[in-house]
C-alpha positions as a Markdown table, in Angstrom:
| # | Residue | x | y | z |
|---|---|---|---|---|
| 1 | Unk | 142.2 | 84.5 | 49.4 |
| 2 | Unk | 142.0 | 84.5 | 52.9 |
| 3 | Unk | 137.4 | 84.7 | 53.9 |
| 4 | Unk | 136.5 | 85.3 | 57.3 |
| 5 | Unk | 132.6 | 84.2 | 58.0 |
| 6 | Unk | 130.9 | 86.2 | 61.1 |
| 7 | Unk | 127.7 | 84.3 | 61.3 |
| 8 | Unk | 125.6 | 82.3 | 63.5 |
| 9 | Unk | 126.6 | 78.8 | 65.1 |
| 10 | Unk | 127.6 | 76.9 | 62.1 |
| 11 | Unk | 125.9 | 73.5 | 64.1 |
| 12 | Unk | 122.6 | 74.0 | 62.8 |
| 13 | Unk | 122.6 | 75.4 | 59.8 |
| 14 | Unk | 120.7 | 73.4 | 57.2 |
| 15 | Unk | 123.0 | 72.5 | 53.9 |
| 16 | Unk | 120.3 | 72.5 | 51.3 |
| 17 | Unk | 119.2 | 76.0 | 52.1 |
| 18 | Unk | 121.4 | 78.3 | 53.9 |
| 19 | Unk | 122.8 | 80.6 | 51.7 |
| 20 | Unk | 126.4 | 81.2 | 54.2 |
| 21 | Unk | 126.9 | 77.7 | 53.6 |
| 22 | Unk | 126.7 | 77.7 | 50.0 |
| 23 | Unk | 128.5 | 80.7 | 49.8 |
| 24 | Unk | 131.6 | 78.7 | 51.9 |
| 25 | Unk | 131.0 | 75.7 | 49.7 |
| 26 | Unk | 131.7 | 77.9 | 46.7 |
| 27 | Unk | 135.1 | 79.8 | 48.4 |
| 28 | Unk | 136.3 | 76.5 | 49.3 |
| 29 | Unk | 135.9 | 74.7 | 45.8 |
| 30 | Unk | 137.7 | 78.0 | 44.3 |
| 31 | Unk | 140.6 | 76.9 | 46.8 |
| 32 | Unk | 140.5 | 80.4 | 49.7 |
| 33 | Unk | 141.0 | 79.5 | 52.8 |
| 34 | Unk | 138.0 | 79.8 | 55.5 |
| 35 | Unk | 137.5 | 81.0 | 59.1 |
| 36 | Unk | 134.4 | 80.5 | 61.1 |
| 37 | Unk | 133.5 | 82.9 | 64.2 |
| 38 | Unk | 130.3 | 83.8 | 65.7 |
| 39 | Unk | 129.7 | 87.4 | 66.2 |
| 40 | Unk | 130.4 | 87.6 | 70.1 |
| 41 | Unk | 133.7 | 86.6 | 69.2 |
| 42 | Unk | 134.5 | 90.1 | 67.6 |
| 43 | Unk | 136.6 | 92.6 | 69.3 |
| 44 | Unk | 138.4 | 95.9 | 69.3 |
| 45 | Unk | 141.8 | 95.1 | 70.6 |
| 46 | Unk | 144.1 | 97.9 | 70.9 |
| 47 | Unk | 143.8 | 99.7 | 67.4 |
| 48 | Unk | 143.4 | 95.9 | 66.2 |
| 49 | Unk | 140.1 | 94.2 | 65.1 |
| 50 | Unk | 140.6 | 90.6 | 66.0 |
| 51 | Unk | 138.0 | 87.5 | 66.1 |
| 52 | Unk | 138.5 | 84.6 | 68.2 |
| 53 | Unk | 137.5 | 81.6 | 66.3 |
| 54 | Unk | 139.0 | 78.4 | 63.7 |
| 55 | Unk | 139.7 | 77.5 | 60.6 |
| 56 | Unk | 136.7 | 75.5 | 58.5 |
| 57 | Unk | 136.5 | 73.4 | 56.2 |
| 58 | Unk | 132.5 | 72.2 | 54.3 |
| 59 | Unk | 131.3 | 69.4 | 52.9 |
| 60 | Unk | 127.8 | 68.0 | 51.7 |
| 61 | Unk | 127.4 | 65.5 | 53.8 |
| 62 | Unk | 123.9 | 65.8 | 56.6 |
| 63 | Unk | 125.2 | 65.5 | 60.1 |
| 64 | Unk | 128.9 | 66.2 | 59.2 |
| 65 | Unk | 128.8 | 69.2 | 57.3 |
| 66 | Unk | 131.8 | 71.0 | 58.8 |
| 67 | Unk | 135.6 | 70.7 | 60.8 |
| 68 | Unk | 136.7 | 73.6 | 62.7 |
| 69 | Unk | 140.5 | 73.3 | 63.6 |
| 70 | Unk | 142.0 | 74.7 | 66.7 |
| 71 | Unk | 140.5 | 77.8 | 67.8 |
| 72 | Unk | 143.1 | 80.9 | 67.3 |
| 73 | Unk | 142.6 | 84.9 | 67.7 |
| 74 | Unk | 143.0 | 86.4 | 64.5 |
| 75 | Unk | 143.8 | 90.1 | 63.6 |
| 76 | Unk | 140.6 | 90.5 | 60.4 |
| 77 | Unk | 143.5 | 93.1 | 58.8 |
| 78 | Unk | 145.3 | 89.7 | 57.5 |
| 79 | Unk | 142.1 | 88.7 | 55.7 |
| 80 | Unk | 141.1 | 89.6 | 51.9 |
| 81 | Unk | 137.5 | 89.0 | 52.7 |
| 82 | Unk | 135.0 | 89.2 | 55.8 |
| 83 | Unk | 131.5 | 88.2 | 55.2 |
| 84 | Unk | 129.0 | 89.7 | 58.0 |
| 85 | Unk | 126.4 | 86.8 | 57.6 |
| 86 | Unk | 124.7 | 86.7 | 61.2 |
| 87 | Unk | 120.9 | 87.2 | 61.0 |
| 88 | Unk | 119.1 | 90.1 | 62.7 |
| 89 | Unk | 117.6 | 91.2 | 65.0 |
| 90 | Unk | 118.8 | 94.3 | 63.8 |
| 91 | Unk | 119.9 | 95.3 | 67.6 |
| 92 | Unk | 122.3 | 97.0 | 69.3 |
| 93 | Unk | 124.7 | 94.4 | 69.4 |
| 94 | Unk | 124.4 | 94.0 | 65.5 |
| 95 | Unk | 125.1 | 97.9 | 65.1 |
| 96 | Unk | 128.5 | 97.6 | 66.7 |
| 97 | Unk | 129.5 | 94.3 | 65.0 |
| 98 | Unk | 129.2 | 96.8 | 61.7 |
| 99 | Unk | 131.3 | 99.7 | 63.8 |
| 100 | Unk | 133.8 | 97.8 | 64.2 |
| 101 | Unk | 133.9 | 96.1 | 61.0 |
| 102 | Unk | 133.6 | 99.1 | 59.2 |
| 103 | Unk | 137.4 | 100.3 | 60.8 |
| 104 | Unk | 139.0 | 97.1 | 58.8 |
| 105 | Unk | 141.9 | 99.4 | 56.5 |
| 106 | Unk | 141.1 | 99.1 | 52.2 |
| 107 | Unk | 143.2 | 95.4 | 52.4 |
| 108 | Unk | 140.0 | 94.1 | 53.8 |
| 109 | Unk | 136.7 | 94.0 | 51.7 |
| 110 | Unk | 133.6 | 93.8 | 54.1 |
| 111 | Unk | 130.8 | 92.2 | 52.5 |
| 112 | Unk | 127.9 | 93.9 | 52.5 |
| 113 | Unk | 129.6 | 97.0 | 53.2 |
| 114 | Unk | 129.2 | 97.7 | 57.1 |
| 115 | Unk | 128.3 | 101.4 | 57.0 |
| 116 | Unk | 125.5 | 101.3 | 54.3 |
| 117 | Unk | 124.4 | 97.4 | 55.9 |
| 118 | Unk | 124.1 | 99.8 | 59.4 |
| 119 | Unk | 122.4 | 103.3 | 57.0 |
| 120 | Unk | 120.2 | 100.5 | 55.1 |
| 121 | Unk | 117.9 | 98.9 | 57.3 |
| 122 | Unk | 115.5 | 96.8 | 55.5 |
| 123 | Unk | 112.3 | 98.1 | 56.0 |
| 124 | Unk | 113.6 | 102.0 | 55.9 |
| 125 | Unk | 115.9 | 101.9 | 52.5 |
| 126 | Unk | 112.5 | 101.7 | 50.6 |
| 127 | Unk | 111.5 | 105.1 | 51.7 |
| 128 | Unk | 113.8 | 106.2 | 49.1 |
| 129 | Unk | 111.7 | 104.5 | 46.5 |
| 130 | Unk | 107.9 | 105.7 | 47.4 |
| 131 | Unk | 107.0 | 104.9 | 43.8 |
| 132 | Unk | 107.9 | 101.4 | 44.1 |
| 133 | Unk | 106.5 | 100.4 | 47.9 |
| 134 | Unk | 102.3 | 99.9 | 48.8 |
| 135 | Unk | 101.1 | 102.7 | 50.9 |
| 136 | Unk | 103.3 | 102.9 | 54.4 |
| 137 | Unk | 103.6 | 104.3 | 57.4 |
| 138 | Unk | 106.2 | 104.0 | 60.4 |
| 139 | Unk | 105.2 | 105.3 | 63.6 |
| 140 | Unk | 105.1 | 104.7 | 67.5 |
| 141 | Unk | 101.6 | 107.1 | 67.8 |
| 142 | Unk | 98.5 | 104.5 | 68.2 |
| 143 | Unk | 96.8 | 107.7 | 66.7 |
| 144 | Unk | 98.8 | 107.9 | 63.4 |
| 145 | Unk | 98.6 | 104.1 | 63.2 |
| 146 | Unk | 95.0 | 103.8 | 63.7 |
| 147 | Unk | 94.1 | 107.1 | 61.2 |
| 148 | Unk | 95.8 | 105.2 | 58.5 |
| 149 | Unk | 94.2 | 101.8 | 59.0 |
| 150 | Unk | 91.7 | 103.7 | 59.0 |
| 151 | Unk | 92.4 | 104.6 | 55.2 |
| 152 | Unk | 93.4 | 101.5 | 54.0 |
| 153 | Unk | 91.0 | 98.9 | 56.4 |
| 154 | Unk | 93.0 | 95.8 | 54.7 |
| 155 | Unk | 96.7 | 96.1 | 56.5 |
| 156 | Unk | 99.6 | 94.2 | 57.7 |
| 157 | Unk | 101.4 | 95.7 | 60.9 |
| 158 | Unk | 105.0 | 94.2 | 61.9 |
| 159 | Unk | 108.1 | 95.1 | 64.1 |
| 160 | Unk | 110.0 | 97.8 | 61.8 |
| 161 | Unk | 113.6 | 96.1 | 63.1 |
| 162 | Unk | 111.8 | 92.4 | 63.0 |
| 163 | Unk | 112.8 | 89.3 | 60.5 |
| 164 | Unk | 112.1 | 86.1 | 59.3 |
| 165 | Unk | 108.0 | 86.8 | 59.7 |
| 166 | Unk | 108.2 | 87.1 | 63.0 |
| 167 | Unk | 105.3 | 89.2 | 64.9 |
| 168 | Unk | 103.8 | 89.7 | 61.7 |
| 169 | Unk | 100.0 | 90.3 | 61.5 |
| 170 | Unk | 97.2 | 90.8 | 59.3 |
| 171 | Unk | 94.7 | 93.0 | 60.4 |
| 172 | Unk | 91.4 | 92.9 | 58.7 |
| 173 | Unk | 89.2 | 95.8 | 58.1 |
| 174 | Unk | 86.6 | 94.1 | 61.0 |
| 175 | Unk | 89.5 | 93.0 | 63.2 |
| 176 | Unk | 89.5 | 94.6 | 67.0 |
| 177 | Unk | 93.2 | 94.2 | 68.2 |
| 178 | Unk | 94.7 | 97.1 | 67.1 |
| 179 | Unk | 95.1 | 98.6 | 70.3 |
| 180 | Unk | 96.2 | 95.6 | 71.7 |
| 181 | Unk | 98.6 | 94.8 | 69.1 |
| 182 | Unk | 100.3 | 98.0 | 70.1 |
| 183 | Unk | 100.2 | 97.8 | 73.8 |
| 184 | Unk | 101.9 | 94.4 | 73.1 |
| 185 | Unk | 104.6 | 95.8 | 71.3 |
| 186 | Unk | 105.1 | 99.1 | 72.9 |
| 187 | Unk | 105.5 | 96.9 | 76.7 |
| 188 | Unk | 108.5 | 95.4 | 75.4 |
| 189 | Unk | 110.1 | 97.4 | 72.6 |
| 190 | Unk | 110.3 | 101.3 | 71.9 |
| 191 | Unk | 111.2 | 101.0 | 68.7 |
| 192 | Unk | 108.4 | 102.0 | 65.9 |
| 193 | Unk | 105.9 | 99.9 | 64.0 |
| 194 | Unk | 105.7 | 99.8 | 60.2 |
| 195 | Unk | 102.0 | 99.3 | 58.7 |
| 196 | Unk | 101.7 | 98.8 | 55.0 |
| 197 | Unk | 97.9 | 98.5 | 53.1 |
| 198 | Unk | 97.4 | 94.6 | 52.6 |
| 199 | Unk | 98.1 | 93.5 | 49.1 |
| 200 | Unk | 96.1 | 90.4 | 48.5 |
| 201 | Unk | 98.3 | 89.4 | 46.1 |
| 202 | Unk | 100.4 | 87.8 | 48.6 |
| 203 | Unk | 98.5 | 84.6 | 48.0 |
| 204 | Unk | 100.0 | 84.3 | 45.0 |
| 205 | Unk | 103.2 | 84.5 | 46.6 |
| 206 | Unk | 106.0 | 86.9 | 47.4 |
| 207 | Unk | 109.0 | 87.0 | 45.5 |
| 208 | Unk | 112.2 | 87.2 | 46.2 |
| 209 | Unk | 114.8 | 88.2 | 43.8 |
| 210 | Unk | 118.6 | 87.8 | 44.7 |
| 211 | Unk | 120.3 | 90.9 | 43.2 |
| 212 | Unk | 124.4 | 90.5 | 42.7 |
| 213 | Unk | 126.2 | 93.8 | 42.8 |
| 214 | Unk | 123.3 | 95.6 | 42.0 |
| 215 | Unk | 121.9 | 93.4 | 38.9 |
| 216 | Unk | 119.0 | 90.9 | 39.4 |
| 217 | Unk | 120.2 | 86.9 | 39.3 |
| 218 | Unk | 116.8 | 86.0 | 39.0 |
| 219 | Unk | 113.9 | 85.3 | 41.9 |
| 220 | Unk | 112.2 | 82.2 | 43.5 |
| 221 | Unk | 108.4 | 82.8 | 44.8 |
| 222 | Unk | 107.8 | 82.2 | 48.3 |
| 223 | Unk | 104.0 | 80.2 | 48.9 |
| 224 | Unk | 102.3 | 81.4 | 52.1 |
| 225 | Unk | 101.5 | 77.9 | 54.1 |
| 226 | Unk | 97.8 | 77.0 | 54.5 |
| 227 | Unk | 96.1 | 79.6 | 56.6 |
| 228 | Unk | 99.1 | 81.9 | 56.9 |
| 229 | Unk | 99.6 | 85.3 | 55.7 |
| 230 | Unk | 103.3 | 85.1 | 55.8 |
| 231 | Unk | 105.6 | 83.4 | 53.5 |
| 232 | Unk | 108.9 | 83.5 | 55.0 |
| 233 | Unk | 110.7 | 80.2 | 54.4 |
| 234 | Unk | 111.1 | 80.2 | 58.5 |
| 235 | Unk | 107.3 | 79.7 | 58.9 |
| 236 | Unk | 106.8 | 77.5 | 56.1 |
| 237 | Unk | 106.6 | 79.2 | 53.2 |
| 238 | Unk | 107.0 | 77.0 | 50.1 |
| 239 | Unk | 109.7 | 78.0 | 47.4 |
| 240 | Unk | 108.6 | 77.8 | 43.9 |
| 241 | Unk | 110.1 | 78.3 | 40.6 |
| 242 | Unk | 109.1 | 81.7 | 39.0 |
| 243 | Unk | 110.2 | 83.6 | 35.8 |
| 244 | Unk | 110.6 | 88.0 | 36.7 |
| 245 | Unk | 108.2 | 90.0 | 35.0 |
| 246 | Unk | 108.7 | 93.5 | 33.7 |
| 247 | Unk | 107.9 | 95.3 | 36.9 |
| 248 | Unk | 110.4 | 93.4 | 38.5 |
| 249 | Unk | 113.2 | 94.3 | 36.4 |
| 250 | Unk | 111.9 | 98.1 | 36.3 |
| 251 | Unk | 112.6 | 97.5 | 40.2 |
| 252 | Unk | 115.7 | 96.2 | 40.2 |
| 253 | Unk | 116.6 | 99.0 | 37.5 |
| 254 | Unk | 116.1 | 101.8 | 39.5 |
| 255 | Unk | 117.6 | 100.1 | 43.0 |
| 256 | Unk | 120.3 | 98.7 | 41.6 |
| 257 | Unk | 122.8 | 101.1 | 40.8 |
| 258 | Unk | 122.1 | 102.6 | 44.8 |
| 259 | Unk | 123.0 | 99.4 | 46.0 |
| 260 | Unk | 126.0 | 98.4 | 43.8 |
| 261 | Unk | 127.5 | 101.9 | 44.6 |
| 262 | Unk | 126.9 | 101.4 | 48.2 |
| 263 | Unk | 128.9 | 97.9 | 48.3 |
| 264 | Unk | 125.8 | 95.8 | 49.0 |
| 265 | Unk | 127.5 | 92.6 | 46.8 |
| 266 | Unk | 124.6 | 90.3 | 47.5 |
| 267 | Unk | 121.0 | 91.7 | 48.0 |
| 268 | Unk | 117.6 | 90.1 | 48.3 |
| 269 | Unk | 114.3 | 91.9 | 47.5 |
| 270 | Unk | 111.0 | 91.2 | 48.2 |
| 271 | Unk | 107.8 | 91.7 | 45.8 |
| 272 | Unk | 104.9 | 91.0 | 46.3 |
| 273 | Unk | 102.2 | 91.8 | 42.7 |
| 274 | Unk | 103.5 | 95.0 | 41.7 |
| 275 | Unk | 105.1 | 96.6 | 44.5 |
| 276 | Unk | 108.3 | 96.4 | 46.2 |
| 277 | Unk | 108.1 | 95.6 | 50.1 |
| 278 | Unk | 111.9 | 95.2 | 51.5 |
| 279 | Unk | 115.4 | 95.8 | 51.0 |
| 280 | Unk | 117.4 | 92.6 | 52.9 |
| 281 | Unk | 120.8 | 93.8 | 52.8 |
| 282 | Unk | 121.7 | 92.0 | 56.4 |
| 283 | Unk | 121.7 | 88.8 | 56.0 |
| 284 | Unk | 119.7 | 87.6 | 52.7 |
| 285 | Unk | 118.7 | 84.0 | 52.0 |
| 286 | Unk | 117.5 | 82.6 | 48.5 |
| 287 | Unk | 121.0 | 81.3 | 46.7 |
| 288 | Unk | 120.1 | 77.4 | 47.3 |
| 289 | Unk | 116.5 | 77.8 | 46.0 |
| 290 | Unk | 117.4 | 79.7 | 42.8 |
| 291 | Unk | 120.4 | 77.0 | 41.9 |
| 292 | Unk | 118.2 | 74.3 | 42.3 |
| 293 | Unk | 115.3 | 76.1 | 40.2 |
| 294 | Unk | 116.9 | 77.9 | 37.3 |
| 295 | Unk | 120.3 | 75.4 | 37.1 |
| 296 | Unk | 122.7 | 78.5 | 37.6 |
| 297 | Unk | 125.5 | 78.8 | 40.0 |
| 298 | Unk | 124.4 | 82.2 | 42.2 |
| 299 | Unk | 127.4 | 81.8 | 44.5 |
| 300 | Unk | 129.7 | 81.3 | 41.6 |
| 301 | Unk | 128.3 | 84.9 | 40.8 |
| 302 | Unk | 128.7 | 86.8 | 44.0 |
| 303 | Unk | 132.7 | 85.3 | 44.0 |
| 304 | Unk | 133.2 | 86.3 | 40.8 |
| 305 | Unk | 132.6 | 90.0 | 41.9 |
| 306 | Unk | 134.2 | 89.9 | 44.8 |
| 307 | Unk | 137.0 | 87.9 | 43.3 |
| 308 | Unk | 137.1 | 90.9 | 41.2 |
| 309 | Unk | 136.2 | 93.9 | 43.1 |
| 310 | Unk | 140.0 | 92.3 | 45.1 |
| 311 | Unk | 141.7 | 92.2 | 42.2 |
């Protein structure tokens, strides 16, 4: 097959964790043919979707992990597959990329699927489940904010379009900066806040679990650093190996079936204790960790749906 790659500059992505690169290693052993283009590179072009961007080849080698060949415009109708792997933000800019992939004819499978990647935001598609997800509330009000810390004391307040940990905090019950936290935010962003109760929990780690076309692959557990809250692998959360429980599979039982029927091939969830805290559709991360723990081939699994969802 023919895979297109919209993600970020290939340059500096680490081999022995990013997930797009794992994903390309796998494609390429299974002899498709790659392209590599960054999302800026995508264009509507007279009824045409094109990308401007080369031909790639992988390889495991630090420091000369890639060869890009000449760069070409390509017409994304010629390809079997396009993978939309950039991170968020979860912007404007990322909105259209999934417009305009989402106009590709049936030739083309888009994976995730652009329109429920766009309807599917990761911090909103839990809504749907308010029997799996900690006590919530999304709002722009200082008031409704405050009147449910209030409730709860013990909460963790973060950008509702943010990722990777960043401008997450923990606000104790006797912390002050509420108000400030908000002004902050609200200066420089009008998009909502999301405020969940605090589960302590989170010291024991937060799991992710890599779901492939809607069943569970299995789930690495993320250790929050000394002194941290967060336990994003970007801030320096430590992986570890972990075995899903019960609740995990009850979660992954009753989200499942949404996402497989919505075309999200390759999903990662996050749990922390009992509860279910995010949806990452966008641009998920966890294949490299789970290989290396439970000795399976995740990537070999997402191919071998797509391989035949094409078929």
């Amino acid at each position: 097959m023919k895979i297109a790659f919209q993600m970020d500059p290939i340059e500096p992505v680490d081999i022995d964790a990013d997930s797009t690169f794992r994903l390309a290693e796998e494609a390429q052993a299974r002899g498709h043919e790659l392209f590599y283009y960054t999302p800026d590179m995508l264009a509507y072009d007279e009824g045409r979707i094109t990308a401007r961007g080369r031909s790639l080849n992988v390889r495991r080698v630090k420091g000369d992990h890639f060869t890009l060949g000449d760069e070409v415009v390509v017409d994304l109708a010629d390809f079997d597959v396009v993978w939309l792997r950039q991170d968020p933000p979860f912007d404007m800019h990322y909105i259209t990329t999934t417009h305009l992939l989402q106009r590709l004819g049936p030739g083309t499978l888009v994976v995730n699927d652009p329109f429920w990647v766009r309807n599917f935001p990761e911090k909103l598609l839990i809504l749907d489940f308010p029997e799996l997800m900690p006590p919530t509330t999304i709002a722009r009000d200082l008031a409704t904010i405050r009147a449910f810390r209030d409730r709860y004391g013990d909460v963790i307040l973060k950008p509702l379009y943010g990722n990777g940990g960043a401008g997450v905090f923990h606000l104790a019950e006797s912390d002050r900066n509420l108000s400030s936290l908000h002004e902050m935010f609200t200066g420089f962003s009008r998009e909502p806040l999301i405020v969940q109760k605090y589960l302590p929990e989170i010291s024991r780690g937060d799991k992710r679990v890599i779901l492939v076309d809607g069943k569970p692959a299995g789930a690495i557990n993320r250790i929050p650093g000394a002194g941290e809250t967060r336990s994003n692998m970007h801030v320096g959360g430590r992986p570890e190996k972990v075995t899903m429980t019960d609740r995990d599979h009850e979660i992954c039982a009753a989200i499942g079936p949404r996402l497989r029927d919505k075309g999200q091939v390759f999903v990662g969830i996050d749990v922390i204790g009992d509860y279910l805290t995010e949806i990452n559709v966008t641009s998920p991360t966890g294949i490299q960790e789970l290989e290396r723990f439970d000795g399976i081939n995740v990537a070999g699994q997402i191919w071998n749906s797509i391989e035949k969802k094409r078929a």
